[in-house]
N, C-alpha and C positions, 0 to 999 in steps of 0.2 A: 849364388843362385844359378850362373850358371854349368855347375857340377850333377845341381839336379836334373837341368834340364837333360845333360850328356847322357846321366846313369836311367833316365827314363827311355831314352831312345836305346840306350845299349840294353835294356832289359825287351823292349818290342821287337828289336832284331833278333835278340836271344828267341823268344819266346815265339818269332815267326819263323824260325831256324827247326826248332823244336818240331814246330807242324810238319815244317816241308819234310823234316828225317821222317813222322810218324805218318805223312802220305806218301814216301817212298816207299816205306816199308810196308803199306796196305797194297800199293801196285805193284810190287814187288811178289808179295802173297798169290795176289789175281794171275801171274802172271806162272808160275810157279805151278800153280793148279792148274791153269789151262794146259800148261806144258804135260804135266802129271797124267791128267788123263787123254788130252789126247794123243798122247803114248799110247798109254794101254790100249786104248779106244782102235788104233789102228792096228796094235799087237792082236788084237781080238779081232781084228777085220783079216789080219793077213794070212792067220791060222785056222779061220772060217768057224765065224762064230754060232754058227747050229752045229759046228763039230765039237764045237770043246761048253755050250750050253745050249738046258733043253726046256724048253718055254714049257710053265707049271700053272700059267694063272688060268681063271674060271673061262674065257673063252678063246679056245680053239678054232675057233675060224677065223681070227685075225692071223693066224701062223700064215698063210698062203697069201695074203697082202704087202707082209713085215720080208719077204725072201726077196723082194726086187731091193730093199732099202738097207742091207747089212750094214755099211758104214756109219748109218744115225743109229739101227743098234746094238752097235756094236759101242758107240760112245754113251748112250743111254745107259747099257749095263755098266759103262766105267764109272759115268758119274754117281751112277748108284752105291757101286761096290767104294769108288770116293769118300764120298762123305758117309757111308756107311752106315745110308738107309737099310740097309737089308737088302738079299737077294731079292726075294721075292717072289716073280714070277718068273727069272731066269738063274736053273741052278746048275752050277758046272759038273759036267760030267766025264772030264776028266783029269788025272792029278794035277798036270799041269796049270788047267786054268783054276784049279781049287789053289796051289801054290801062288800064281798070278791074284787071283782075286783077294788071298790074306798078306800077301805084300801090299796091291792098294787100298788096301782097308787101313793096313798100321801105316803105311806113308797118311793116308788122308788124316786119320786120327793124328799123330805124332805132329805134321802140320799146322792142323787146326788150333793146337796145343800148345805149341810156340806162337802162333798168332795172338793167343788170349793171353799170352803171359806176357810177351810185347807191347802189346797195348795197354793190359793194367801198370807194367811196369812205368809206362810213358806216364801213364794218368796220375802214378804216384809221384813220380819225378814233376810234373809239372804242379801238382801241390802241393810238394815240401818246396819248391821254388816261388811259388808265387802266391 
């Protein structure tokens, strides 16, 4: 009897081993993305982001409010171009940030991508095991 008891503990340590690698790898992700964009976010602030995109949405009179606060959008249009909502209502208007915004678009995607196959992968692993 007391083999079983060993092999139950050694399976909870296994199986709390398991999480702690599967909540690594999620603050890991977070951590990854924040970095991510605000990269861009500052590459976009330091190139002067009404030079390289030009505000499209329905009102124009928020433009003269948004010019004192470039750095929030300048992170705003990254986490956009991120996760790969769409431009939207800022669209680049030069090659360069059009090149910039389809590199963070495939990093966000490609990202997101390995995140989901990480974690089904965990989710399967932790069913054939248990």
């Amino acid at each position: 009897m007391p083999s079983l008891v060993g092999s139950e503990m050694c399976i909870r340590d296994s199986d709390r081993t398991a999480r702690f690698a599967l909540l690594e790898i999620v603050f890991l992700y977070i951590e990854i993305t924040l970095i991510t964009v605000t990269y861009f976010g500052f590459l976009y602030n330091l190139f002067g982001v009404f030079h390289l995109f030009r505000y499209t949405g329905p009102n124009h009179t928020l433009v003269p409010s948004i010019i004192k606060h470039t750095l929030l959008l300048s992170m705003y249009i990254s986490i956009q171009n991120f996760t790969t909502l769409g431009l939207g209502d800022w669209l680049p208007k030069e090659l360069s940030s059009m090149i910039s915004v389809s590199i963070e678009a495939i990093l966000g995607f490609i990202q997101a991508g390995v995140f989901v196959a990480i974690v089904i992968t965990a989710h399967q692993s932790r069913l054939n095991h248990g």
